[in-house]
N, C-alpha and C positions, 0 to 999 in steps of 0.2 A: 356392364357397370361403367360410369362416367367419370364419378367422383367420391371421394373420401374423405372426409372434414376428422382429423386425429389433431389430440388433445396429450399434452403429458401435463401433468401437476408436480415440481418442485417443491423445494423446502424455501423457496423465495420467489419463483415468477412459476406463470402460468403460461405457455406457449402454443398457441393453436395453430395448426397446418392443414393447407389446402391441397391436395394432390389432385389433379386432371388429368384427364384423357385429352392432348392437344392434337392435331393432326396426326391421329393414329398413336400416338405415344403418351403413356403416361408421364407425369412430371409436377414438381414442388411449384403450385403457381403464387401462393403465397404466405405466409406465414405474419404472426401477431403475438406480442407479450407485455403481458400485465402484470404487477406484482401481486402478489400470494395474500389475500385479506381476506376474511369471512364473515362480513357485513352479518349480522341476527344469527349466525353460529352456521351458516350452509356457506361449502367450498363452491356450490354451483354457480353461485355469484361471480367469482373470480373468470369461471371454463365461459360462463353469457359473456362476459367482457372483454374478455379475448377474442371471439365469433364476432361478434359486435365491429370489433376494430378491423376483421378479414372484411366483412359487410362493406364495411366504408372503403376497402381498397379496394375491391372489383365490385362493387355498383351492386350487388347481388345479395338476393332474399336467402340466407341461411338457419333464421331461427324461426319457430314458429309465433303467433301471438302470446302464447302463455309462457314461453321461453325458454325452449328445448328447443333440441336441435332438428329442422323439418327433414323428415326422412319417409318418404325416396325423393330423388331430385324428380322435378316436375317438368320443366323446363332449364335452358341453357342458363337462366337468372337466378333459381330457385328452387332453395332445396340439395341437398345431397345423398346419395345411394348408399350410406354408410357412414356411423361414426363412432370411432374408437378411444379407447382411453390407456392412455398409462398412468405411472403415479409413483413417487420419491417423497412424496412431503411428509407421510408420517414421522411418528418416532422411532429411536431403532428398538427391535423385544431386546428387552433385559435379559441375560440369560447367566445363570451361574452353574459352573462345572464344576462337577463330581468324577474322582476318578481314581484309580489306584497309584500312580506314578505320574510326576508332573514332566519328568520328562521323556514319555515315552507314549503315554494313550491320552494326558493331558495336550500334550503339543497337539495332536493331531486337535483334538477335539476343537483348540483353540482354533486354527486353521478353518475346521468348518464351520466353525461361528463366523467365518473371516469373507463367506461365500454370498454370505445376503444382507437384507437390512438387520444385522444385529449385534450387539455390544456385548461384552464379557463383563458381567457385573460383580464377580466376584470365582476364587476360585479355592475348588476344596481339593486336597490331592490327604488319600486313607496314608501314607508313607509319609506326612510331614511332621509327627511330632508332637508334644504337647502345646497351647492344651489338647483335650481330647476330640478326636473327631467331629463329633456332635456337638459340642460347645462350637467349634471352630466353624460348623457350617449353619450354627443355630444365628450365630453374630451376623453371619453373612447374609442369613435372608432376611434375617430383620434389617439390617442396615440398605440395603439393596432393592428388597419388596420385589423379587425379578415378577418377570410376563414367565419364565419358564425356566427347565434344571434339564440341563441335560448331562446323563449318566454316560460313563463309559469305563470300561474295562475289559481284559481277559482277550483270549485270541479264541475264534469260535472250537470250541471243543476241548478248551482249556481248563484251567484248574477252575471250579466253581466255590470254593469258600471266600478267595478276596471279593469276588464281583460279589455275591450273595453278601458277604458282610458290610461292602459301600451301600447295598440295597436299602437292610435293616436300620446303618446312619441314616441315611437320607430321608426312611420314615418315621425317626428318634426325631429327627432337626424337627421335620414336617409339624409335628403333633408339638414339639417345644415350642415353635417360633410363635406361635399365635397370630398370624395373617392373617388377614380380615378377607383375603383372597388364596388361594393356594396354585404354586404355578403348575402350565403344563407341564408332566415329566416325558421326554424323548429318551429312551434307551435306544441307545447305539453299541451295547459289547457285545459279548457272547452269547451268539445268537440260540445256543442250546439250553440258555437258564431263562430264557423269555418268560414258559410258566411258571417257575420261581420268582422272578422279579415282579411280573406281574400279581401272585399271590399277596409279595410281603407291600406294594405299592397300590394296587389296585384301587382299594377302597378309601383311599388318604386323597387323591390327586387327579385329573385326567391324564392317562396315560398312552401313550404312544411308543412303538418297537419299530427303530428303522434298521438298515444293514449295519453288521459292524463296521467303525471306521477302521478297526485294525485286523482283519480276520484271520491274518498269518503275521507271523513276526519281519519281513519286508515288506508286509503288501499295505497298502494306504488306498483307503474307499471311501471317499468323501460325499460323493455326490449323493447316496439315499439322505444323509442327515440334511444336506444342501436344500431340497426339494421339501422335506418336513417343516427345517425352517423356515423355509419359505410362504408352507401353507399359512404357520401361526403367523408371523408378520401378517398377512394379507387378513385373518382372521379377528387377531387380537389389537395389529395396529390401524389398518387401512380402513377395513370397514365400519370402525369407529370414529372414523372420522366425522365434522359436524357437515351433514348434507352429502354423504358418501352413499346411503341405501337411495335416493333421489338421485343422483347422478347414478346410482346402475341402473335405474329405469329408464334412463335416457336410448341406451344400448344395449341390444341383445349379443354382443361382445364381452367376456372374461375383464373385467379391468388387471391388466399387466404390472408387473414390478418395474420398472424403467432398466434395471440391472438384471432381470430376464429379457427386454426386447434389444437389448445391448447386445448381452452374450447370442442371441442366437442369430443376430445382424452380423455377426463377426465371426461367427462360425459360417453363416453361406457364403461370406463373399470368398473365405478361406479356399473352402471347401473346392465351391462351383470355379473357382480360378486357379487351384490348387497351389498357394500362396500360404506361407508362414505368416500370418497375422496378426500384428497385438492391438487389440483397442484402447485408447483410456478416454475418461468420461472425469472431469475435474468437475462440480459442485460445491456449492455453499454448506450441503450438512452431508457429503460422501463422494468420496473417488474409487470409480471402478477400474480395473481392470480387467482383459478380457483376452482369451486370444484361441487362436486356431493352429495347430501344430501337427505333427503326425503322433503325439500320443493327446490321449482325454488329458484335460487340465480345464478344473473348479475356476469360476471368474475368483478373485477380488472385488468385493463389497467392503468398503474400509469407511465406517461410519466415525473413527475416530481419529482421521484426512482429509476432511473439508475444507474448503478456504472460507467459508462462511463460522455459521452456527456451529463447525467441530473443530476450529481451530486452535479450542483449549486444549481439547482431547490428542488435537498432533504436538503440541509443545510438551504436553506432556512426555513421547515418545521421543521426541528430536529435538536438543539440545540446541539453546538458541546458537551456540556455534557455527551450527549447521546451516541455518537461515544464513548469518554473517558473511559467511564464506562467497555467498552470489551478490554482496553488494558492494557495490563501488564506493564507497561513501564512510566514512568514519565516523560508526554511529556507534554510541555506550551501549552494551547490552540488555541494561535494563529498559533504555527506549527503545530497543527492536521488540524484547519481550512486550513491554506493555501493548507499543501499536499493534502487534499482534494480536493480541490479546482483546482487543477492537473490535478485531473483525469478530468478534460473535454477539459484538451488540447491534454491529452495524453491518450487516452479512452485505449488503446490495451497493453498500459504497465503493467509488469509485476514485482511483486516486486521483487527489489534485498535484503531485510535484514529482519530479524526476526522482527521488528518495523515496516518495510512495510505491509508487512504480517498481521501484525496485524491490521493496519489500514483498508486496503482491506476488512479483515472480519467483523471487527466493520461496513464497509461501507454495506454491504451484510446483516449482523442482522439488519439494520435498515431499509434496504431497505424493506425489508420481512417482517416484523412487520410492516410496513405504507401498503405495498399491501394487507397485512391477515386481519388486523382491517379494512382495507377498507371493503374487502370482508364482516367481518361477522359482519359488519355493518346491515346486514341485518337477521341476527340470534339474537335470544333471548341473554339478557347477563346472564351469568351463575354466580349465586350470590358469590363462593367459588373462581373463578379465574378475573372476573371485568371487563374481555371480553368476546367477542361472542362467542357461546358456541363453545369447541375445539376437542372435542371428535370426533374422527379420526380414520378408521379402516388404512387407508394407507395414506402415504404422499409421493408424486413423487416429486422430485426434478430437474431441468433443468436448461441451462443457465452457461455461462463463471463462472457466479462469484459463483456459486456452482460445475459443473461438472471439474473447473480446480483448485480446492481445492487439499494442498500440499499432501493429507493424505485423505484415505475413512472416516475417522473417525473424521477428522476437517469438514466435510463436515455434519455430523451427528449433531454434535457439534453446526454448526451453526442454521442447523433446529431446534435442542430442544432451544436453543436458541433464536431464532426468534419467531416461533410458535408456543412452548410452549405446545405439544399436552400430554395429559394426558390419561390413561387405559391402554391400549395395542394398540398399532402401527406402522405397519412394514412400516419402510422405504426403497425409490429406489430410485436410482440415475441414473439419465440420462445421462451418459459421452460421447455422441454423439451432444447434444442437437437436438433429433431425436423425442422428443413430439410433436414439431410444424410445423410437414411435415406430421403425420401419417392418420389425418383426411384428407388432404388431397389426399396424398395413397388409403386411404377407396373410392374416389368416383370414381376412377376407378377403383379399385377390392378389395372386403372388406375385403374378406383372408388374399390379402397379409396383411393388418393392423395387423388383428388378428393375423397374425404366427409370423409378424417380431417384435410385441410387446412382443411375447414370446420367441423371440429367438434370443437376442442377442441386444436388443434394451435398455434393461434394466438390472442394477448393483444392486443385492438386497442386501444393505446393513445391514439389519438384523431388529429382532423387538426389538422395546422399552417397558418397564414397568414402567410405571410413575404414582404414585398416588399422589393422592392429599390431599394437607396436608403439617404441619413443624413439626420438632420434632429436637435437639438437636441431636449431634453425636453420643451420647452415649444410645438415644434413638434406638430402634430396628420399622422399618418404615416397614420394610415387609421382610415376612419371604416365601422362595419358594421352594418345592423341581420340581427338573429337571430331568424327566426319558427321557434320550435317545431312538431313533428307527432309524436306527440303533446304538447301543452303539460307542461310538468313540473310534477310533484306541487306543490300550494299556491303556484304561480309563475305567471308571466305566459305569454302564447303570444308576445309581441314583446316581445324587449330589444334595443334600441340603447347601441351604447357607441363611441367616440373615444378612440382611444389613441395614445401621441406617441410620438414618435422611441426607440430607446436605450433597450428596456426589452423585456420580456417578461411576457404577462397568459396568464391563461385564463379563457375563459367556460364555464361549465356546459353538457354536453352529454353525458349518460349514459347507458351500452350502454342498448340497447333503442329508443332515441331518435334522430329522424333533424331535421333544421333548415335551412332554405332560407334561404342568407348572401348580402344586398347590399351589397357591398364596395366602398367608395370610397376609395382612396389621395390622400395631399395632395399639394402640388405635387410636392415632391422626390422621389416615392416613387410606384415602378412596380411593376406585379403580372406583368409580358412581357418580349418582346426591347426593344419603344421604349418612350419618355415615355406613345405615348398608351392603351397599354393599363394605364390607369388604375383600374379598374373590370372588377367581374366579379361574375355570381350564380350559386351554385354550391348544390349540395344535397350535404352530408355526414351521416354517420351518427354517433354515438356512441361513444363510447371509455371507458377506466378513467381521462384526464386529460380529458378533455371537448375544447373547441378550446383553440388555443397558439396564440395572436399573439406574433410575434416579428418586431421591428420594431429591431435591431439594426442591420439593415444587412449586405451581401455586398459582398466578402469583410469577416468579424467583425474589428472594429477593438476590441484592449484596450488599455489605456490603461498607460502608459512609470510613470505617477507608481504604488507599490506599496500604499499607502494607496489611491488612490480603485481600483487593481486587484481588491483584496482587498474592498472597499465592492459592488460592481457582482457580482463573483463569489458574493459572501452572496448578494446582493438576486435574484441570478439563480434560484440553489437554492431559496431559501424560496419564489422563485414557482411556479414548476414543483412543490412541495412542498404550498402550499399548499391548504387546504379552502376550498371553493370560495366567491368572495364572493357576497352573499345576493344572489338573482336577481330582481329588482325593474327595473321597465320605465324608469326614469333610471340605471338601474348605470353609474359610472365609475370606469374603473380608478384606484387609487391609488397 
């Protein structure tokens, strides 16, 4: 195999990619994006136009006359051995929970709705009260109309009359609501009343049995409901789409979730390099999260954290406060709301003014911080930072609202930002958005993943040093010396530098360049879970920001007073911004 012509489809652009086999090695040779239109009701419009535009940058015959994609490559000009598809652009399934407790089999359930493309359109908990169950969820699917109901309750082998009695509402609502469709039903409880449930539902609805999400009273099993939701998405949204059964004849390929080829990109590189990994994927209508740890943990599919098309759905969630607090600028709240509020008419706009700009980014930290807290919702909370624990060997970055960041280094900026990762953490930036095609790639030949992940697919924007801990400016947070391999051009092979509390530096340290760091933290300030993991020496490699000492402090404290807010948020950008200070064996930051 030579070549691989992969396609993802968005909820706003359409981005086709070229992977080759170049001198023995696979690699991204070039890539093409179009916005998202469906000229006479077919998406295939959009995927030709995208092809079309790779056409024109390497000289070469990739579609056929009637305008598919030519498959096998024929030659070195024409034609490709494979082509693949992913896909985000649907809508999310509508989905409304039923359940006995809302705060104990309701949370979870909300959670695995939280795993794919799908939205909580409404929720029933049997323990709320009047009015009565059945009115309560008769209102909700008439107002709702969901794609699907998913049930949950009881722990398997538990008490069978609450779960049997949510069964019988559910097919009281069923029969009252009058639908002109009826959803699919997924049971997820107790896994021993299945022919009950099934009995009293059966013949109302299509019905589906996946694991319990809660099968003991600690245990939490998300992932069968995960993989269900999953199917109806792909069933109920994807392949209705207009021109969707024509684009799968294109390919004897599965077309993919974009947030399935995400998570399982993020799981090999974990894995195969035995590395803590968090992915995030920012989007106009969803921000994924994703990661690889040493226990299982569910991605984050967060359809109502877009920076586009779902942008209502995060203000709803996040208080325009929250937005405020990342911009410089002394804007009324009701204009931060409304320009927000924008972005879901105008999902592909791009800002014209520094207050844009800044809005955009506020929009993108918040997005990222509701996907990551989702995620490590399911991680222990780490008692010094008050979220899930964050400790992070790598952090991949992907998606418009990170990959078309004005600066490598705004883009940095918004990850410590957002996720807040503390130790040592090299950061990569995806400026392709080429994460959520690569697992894809893999299942028709795993190389190509492996080489094009290494070559060319990804922008190593450099590592972070971040301990944990606060300490005043004038306080000394960590002290490190930097031994070069090789030594940098007209510079030293050792620079030592001391940097304080409540600021952000970077030392030089450029691709090609690797650098053996002995890091010594000051009193207040830890590089581990205790006080005494003080100290550490590490060897990292080279980046386009070189190293980031950020010595702010977990969880990031900004300051109530708007003046010194707006001071610190400058002082923050122009670091990360800045050309590098001159590398001379006394450098201290300023």
């Amino acid at each position: 195999m030579q070549s691989i012509l992969a396609v993802t489809i968005g909820s706003v652009h359409t981005t086709a990619y070229l992977i080759e086999r170049q001198a023995g090695h696979f690699r991204l040779t070039a890539t093409a994006r179009t916005p998202l239109y469906t000229p006479a009701g077919d998406i295939t419009a959009t995927v030709a136009e995208a092809i079309r535009q790779i056409e024109k940058q390497q000289a070469r015959i990739l579609l056929a006359p009637a305008g598919w994609p030519l498959v096998p490559q024929t030659s070195p000009q024409q034609g490709v051995d494979a082509f693949v598809v992913t896909i985000s652009a649907g809508p999310p399934l509508r989905t409304v929970l039923v359940g006995l407790t809302e705060e104990v089999t309701l949370t979870r359930a909300r959670r695995a709705v939280q795993t794919t493309y799908a939205a909580v359109a409404g929720v029933s908990a049997l323990d709320a009260g009047p009015p009565s169950p059945v009115d309560t969820l008769v209102k909700i699917l008439r107002q709702s109309e969901p794609d699907a109901v998913l049930m949950v309750g009881g722990i398997d082998g538990g008490a069978a009359e609450p779960v049997l009695r949510a069964a019988k509402t559910t097919a009281a609502a069923l029969q009252a609501a009058g639908l002109s469709t009826r959803p699919h039903i997924l049971y997820a409880g107790n896994k021993t009343l299945r022919p009950q449930v099934a009995e009293i539902l059966g013949a109302l609805a299509p019905l589906t049995a996946a694991d319990n999400v809660r099968p003991a009273p600690n245990v939490e099993n998300l992932t069968p409901v995960h993989l269900e939701l999953e199917k109806l998405y792909l069933q109920q949204k994807i392949l209705h789409l207009p021109g969707l059964k024509k684009l799968s004849g294109w390919t004897k390929y599965p077309i993919m979730p974009v947030s399935k080829s995400f998570e399982k990109t993020i799981h090999y590189i974990g894995q195969q390099n035995q590395l803590r990994v968090l992915g995030v994927d920012v989007g106009a209508g969803a921000t994924i999260a994703a990661a690889y740890t040493d226990r299982p943990l569910t991605p984050a599919v967060c359809t109502d954290a877009g920076i586009g098309y779902s942008a209502a759905a995060l203000l709803r969630q996040v208080p325009v406060s929250r937005f405020l607090r990342w911009i410089p600028y002394d804007l009324p709240p009701e204009v931060v709301y409304n320009r927000l509020q924008n972005k879901v008419l105008h999902p592909a706009s791009i800002p014209d003014s520094l207050p844009e700009l800044a809005l955009e980014y506020a929009l993108v930290r918040e997005a990222v911080r509701l996907a990551v807290d989702r995620l490590r919702a399911g991680l222990p909370r780490h008692p010094a930072t008050g979220r899930g624990e964050g400790r992070w060997n790598l952090v991949i970055a992907a998606g418009r609202g990170l990959s078309a960041a004005a600066h490598p280094g705004d883009a940095a900026l918004l990850l410590l930002d957002a996720v807040e990762p503390w130790g040592v953490t090299s950061l990569m930036l995806d400026p392709h958005a080429a994460t959520g095609i690569l697992a894809a790639v893999a299942a028709v030949q795993p190389l190509a993943a492996v080489e094009a992940a290494a070559r060319g697919v990804f922008l190593n924007l450099g590592t972070v040093i971040a301990p944990l801990g606060y300490g005043p400016g004038e306080t000394s947070a960590l002290k490190m010396v930097v031994q070069y391999d090789p030594p940098l051009p007209d510079g030293p092979e050792t620079v030592t530098v001391d940097i304080p509390g409540g600021t952000i530096e970077r030392i030089p340290l450029p691709a090609g360049h690797r650098a053996k760091l002995d890091i010594t933290t000051g009193r207040r300030f830890s590089l581990g879970l205790s006080r005494l993991e003080r100290g550490a020496i590490v060897e990292v490699e080279g980046g386009v920001l070189g190293i980031i000492v950020d010595t702010r402090g977990r969880p990031l404290r900004l300051p109530a007073d708007p003046g010194r807010r707006f001071e610190l948020l400058e002082s923050w950008s122009q670091k990360v911004r800045m050309t590098y200070a001159v590398a001379n064996p006394n450098y201290q930051p300023g």
